[in-house]
DRENPA-3360 file (N, C-alpha, C; in nm, 2 decimals, always signed):
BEGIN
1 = XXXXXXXX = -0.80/-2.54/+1.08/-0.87/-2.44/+1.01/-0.77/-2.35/+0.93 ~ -0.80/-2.23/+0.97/-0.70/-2.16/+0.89/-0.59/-2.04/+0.98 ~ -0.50/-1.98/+0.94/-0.41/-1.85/+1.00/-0.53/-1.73/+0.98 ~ -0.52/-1.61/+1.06/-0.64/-1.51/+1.02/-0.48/-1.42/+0.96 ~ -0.52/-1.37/+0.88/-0.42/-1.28/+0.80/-0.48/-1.14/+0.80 ~ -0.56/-1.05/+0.82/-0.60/-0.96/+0.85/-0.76/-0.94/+0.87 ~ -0.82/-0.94/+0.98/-1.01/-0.96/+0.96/-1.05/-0.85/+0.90 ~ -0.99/-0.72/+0.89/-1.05/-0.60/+0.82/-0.97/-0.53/+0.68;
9 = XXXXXXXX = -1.01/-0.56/+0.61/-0.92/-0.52/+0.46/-0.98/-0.44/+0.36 ~ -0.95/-0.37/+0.26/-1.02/-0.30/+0.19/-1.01/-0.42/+0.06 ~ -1.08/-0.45/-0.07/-1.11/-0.53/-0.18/-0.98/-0.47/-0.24 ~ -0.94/-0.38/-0.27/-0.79/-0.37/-0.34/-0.66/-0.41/-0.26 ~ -0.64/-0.44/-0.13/-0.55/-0.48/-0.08/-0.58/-0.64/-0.11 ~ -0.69/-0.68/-0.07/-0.68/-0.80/-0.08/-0.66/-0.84/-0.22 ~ -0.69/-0.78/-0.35/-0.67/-0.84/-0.44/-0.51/-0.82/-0.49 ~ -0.43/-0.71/-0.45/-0.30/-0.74/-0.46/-0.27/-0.87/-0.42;
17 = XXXXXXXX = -0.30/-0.82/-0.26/-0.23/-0.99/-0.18/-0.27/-1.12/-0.26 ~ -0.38/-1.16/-0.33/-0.41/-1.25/-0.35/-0.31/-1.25/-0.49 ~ -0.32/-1.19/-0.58/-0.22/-1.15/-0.71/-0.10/-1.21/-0.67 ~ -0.05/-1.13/-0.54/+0.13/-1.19/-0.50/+0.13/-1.28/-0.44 ~ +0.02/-1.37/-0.40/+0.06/-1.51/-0.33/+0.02/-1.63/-0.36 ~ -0.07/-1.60/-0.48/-0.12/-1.71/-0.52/-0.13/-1.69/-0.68 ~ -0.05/-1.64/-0.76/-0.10/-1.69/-0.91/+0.11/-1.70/-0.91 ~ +0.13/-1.83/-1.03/+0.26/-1.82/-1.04/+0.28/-1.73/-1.17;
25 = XXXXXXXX = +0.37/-1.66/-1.20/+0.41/-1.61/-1.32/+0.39/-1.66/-1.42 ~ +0.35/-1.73/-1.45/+0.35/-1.87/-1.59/+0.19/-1.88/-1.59 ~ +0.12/-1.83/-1.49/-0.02/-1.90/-1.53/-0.08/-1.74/-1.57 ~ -0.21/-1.77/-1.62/-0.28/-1.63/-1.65/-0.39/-1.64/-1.50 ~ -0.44/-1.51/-1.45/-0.59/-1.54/-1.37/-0.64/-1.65/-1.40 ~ -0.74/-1.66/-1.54/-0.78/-1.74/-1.56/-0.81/-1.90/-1.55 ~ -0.66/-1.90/-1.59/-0.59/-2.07/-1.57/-0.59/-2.10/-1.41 ~ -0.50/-2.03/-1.35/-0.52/-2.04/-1.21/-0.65/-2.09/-1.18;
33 = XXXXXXXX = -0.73/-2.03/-1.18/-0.87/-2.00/-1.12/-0.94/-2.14/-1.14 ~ -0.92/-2.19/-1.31/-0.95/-2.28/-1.34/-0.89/-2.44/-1.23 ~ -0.75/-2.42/-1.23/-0.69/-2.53/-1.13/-0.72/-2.54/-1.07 ~ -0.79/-2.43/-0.93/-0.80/-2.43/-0.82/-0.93/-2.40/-0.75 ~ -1.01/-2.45/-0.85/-1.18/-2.45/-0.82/-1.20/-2.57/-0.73 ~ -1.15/-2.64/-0.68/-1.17/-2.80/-0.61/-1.18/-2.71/-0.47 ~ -1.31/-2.77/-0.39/-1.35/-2.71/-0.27/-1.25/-2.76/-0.17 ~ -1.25/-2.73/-0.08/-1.15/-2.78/+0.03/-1.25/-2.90/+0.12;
41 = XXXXXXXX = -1.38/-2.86/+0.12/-1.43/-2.96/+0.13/-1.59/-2.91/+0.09 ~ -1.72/-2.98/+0.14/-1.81/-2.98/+0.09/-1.93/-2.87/+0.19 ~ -1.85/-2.78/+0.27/-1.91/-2.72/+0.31/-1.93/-2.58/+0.30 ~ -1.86/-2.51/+0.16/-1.83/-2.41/+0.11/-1.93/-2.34/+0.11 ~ -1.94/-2.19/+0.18/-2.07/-2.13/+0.16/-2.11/-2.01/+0.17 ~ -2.10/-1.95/+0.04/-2.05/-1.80/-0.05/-2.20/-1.73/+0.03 ~ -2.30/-1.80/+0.08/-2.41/-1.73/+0.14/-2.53/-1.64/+0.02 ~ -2.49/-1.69/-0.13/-2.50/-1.59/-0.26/-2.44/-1.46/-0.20;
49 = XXXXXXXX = -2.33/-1.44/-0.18/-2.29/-1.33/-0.14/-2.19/-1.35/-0.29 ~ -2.20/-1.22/-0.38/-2.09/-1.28/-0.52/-2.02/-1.11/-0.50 ~ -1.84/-1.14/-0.54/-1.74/-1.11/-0.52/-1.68/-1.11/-0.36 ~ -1.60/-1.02/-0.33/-1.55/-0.98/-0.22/-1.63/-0.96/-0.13 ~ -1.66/-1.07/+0.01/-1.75/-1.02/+0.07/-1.70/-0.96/+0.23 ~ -1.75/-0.82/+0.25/-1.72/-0.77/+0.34/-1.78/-0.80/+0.44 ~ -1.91/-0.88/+0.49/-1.91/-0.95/+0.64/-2.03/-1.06/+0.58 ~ -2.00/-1.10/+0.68/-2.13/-1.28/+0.68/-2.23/-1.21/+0.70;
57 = XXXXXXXX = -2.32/-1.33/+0.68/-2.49/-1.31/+0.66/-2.51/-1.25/+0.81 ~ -2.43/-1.29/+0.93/-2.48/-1.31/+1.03/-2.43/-1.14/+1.07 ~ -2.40/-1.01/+1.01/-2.36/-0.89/+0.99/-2.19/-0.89/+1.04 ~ -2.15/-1.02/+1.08/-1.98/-0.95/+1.14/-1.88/-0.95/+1.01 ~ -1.80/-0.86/+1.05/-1.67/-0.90/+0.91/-1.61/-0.97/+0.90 ~ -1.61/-1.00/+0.78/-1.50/-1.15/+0.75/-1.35/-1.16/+0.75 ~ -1.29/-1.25/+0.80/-1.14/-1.24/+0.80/-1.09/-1.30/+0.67 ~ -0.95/-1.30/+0.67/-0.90/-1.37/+0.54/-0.82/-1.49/+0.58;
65 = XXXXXXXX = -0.86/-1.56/+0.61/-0.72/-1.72/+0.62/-0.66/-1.81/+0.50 ~ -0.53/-1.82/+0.56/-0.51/-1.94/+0.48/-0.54/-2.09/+0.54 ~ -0.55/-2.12/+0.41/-0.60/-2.29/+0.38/-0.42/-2.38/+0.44 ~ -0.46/-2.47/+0.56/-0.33/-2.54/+0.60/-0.34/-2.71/+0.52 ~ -0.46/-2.71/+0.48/-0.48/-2.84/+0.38/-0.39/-2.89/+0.29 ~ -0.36/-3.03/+0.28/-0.33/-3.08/+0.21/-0.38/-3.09/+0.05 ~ -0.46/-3.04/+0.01/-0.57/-3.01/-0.12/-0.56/-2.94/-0.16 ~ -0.52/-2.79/-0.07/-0.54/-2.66/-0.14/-0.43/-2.61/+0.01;
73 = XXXXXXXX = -0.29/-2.61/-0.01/-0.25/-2.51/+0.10/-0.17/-2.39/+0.08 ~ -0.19/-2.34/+0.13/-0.16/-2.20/+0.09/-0.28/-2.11/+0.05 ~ -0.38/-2.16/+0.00/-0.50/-2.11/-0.06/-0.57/-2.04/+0.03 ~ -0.57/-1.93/+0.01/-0.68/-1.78/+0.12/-0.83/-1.82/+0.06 ~ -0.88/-1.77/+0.19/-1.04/-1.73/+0.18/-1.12/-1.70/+0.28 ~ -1.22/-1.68/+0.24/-1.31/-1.53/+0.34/-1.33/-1.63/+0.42 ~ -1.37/-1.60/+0.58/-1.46/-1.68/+0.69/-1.48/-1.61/+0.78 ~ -1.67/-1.65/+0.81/-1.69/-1.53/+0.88/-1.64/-1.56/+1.10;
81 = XXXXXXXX = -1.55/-1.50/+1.16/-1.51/-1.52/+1.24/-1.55/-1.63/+1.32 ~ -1.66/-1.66/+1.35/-1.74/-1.74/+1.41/-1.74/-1.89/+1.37 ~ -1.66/-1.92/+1.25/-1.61/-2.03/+1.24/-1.74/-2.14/+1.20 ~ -1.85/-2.09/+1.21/-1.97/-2.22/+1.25/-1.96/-2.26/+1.04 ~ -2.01/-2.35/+1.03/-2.04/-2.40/+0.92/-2.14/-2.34/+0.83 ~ -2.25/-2.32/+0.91/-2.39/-2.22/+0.83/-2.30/-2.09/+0.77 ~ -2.20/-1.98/+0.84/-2.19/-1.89/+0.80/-2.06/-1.93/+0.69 ~ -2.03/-1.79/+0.64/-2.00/-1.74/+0.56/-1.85/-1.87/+0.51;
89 = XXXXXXXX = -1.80/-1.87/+0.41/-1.67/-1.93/+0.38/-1.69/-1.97/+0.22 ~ -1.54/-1.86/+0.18/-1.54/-1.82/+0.03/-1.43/-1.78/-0.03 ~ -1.36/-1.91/-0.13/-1.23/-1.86/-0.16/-1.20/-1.75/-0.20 ~ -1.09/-1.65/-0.19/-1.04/-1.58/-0.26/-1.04/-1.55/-0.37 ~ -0.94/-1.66/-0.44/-0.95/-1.66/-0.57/-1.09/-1.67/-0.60 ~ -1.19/-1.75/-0.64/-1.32/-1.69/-0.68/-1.41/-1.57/-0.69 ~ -1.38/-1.52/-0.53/-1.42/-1.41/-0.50/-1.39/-1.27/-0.57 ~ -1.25/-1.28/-0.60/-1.20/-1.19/-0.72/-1.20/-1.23/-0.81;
97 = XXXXXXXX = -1.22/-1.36/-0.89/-1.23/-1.40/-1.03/-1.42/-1.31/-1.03 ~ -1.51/-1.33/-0.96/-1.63/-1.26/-0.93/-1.64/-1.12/-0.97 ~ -1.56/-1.06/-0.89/-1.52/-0.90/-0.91/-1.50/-0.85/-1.03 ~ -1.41/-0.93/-1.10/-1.35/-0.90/-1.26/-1.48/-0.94/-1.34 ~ -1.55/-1.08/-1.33/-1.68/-1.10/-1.37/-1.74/-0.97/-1.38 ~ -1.79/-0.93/-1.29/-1.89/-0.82/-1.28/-1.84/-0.69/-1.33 ~ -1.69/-0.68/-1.29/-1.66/-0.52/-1.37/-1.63/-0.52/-1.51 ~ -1.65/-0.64/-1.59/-1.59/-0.63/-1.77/-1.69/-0.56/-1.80;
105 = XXXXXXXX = -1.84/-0.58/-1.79/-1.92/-0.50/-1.86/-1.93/-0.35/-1.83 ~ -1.90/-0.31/-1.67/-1.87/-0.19/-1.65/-1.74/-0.08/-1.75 ~ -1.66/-0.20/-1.72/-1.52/-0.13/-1.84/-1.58/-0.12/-1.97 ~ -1.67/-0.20/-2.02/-1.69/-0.20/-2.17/-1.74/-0.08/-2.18 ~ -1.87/-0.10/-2.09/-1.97/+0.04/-2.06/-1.88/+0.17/-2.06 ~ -1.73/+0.18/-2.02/-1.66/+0.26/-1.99/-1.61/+0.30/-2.08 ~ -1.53/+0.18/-2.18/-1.50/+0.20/-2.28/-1.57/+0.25/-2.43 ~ -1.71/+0.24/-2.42/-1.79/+0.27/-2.52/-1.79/+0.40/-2.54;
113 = XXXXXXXX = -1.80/+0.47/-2.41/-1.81/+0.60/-2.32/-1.69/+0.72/-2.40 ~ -1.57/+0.63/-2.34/-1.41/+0.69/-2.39/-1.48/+0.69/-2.54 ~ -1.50/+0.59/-2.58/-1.46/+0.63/-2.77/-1.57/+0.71/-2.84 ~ -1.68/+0.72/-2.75/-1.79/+0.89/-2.80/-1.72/+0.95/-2.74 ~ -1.62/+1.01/-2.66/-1.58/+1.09/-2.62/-1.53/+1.14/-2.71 ~ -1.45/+1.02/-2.74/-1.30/+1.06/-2.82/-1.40/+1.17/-2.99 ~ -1.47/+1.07/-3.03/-1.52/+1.12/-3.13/-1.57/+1.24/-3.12 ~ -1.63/+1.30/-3.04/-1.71/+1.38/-3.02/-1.57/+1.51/-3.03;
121 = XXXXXXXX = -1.51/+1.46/-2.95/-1.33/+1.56/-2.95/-1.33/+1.60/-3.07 ~ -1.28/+1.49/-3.17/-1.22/+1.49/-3.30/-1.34/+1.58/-3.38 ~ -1.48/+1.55/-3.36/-1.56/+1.67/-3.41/-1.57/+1.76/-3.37 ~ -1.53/+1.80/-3.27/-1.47/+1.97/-3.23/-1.32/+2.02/-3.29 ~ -1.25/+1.92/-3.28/-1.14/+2.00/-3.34/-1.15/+2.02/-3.47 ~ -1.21/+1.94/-3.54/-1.29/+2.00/-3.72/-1.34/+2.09/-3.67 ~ -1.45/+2.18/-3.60/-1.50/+2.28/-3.62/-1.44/+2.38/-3.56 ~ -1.36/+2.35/-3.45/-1.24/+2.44/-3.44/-1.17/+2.50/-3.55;
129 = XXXXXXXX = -1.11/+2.39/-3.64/-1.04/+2.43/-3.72/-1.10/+2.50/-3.83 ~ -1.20/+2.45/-3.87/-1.29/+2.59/-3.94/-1.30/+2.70/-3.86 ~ -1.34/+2.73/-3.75/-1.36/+2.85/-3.69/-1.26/+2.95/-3.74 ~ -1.12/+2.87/-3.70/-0.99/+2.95/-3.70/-1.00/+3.00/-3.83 ~ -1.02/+2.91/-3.94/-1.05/+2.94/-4.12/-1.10/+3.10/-4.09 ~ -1.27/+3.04/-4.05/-1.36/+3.19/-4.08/-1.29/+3.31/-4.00 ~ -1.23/+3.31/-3.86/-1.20/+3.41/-3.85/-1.07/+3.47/-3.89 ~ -0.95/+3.39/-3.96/-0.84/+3.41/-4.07/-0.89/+3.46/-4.15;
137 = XXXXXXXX = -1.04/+3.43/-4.27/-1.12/+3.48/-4.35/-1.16/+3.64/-4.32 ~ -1.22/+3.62/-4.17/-1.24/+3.75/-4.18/-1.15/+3.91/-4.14 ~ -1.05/+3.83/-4.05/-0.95/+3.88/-4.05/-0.92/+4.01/-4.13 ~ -0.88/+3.92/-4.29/-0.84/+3.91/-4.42/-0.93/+4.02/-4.47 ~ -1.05/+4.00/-4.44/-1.19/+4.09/-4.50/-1.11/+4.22/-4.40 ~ -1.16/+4.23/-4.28/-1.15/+4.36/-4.24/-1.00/+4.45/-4.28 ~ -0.90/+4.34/-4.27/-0.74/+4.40/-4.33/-0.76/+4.51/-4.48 ~ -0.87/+4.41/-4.60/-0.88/+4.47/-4.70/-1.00/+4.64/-4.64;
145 = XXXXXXXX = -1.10/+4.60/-4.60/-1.15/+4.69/-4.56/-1.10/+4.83/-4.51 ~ -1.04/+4.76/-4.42/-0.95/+4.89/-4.38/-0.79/+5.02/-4.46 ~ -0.78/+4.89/-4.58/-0.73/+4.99/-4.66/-0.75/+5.01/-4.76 ~ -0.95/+5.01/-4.77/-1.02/+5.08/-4.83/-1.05/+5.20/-4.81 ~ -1.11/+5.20/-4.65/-1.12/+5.25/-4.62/-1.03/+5.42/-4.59 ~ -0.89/+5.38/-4.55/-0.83/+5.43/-4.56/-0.81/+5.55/-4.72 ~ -0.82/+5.47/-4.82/-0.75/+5.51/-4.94/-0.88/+5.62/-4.98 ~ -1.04/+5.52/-4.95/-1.15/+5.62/-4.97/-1.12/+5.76/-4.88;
153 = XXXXXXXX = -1.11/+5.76/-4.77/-1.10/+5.90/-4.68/-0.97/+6.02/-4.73 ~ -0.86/+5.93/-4.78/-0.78/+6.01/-4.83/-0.83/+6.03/-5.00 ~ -0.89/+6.00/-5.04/-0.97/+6.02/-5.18/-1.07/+6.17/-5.13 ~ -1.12/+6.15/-5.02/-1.23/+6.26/-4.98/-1.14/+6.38/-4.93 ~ -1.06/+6.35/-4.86/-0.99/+6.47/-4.81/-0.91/+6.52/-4.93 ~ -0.85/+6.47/-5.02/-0.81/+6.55/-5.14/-0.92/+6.63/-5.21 ~ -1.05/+6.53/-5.22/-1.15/+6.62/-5.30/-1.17/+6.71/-5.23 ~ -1.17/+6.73/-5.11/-1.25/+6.84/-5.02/-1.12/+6.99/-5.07;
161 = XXXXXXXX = -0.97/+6.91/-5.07/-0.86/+6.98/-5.07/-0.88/+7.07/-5.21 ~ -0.90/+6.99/-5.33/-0.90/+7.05/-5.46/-1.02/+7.16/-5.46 ~ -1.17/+7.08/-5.37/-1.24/+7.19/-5.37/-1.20/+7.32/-5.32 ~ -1.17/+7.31/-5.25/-1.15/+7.42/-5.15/-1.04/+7.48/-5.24 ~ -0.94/+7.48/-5.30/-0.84/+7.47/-5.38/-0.88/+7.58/-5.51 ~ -1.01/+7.49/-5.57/-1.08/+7.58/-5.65/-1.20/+7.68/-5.62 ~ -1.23/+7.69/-5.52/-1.32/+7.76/-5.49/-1.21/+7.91/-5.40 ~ -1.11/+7.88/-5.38/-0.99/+7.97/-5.35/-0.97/+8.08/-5.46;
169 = XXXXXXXX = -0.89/+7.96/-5.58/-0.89/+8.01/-5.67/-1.01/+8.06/-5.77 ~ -1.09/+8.05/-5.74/-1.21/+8.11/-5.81/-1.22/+8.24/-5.80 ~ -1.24/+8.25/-5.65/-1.27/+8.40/-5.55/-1.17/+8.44/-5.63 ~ -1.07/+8.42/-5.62/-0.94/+8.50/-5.65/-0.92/+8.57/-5.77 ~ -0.97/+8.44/-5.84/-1.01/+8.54/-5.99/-1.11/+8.60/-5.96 ~ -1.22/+8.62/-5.93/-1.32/+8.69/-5.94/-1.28/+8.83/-5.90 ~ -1.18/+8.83/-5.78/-1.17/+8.96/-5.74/-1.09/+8.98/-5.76 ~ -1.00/+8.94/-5.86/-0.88/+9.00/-5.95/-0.95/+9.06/-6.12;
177 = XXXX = -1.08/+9.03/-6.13/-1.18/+9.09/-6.27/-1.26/+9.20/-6.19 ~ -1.25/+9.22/-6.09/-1.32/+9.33/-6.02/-1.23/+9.45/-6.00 ~ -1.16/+9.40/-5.96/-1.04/+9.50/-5.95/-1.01/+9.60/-6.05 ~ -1.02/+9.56/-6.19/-0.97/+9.60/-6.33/-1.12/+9.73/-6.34;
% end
């Protein structure tokens, strides 16, 4: 049969392990996967259980062994402890070729996601960058404003000054023709 290499694993450890022990540097996932699709024998039986399966039909958890075959050795895969033929037994490698199956459209989904995002960004930073415009604009408006303002108030306080000025000098003559 096979070595039990650990009965309880999380789906990311196993897919390391399977990464470092079984694909050579020279092949892609793919290729591999493709080589090493030949059953060990004819009693292979994924149970429709598809990717990484965390226990047999029969509810126990699966262990991981290796394959001591002459066909396939070295080759890991799931088996549900119990050894019996009905339950569970499911290579590795497929089991994760499975996983990546099922998560491309998630990533795509993912990826669709990122580039509205992205877009959505880039049209805020245009309206940011207008904002900054309008309030530079208005800025600019209240700057001139304010030394309008200014210049009008010292405009009024002179006229108030001249009035006052002449209405001084008025009296003044008046009561310098009175005097006489």
């Amino acid at each position: 049969m096979g070595e039990i290499i650990n009965p309880v694993r999380d789906s990311s450890s196993i897919l390391f392990d399977f990464v470092l022990k079984n694909l050579d540097s020279h092949l892609s996932f793919f290729e591999y996967r493709m080589m090493s699709s030949g059953c060990e024998d004819s009693s292979v039986n994924t149970m429709g259980i598809r990717g990484i399966p965390e226990q047999c039909g029969c509810g126990r958890r699966t262990g991981i062994y290796t394959s001591k075959t002459k066909v396939n050795p070295g080759r890991t895969f799931f088996r549900c402890p119990t050894f019996q033929n009905d339950h569970l037994y499911k290579w590795v490698d497929e089991a994760v070729y499975e996983e990546v199956q099922d998560a491309l459209p998630k990533v795509e989904c993912f990826a669709s996601d990122v580039m509205k995002i992205k877009m959505e960004i880039e049209s805020m930073k245009t309206v940011e960058e207008d904002l900054k415009e309008d309030v530079r604009k208005a800025s600019n408006e209240l700057k001139k404003l304010n030394v309008i303002m200014k210049v009008g108030f010292s405009v009024v306080c002179l006229g108030v000054v001249i009035c006052l000025v002449l209405i001084m000098f008025d009296k003044a003559d008046g009561l310098s023709m009175n005097s006489y």
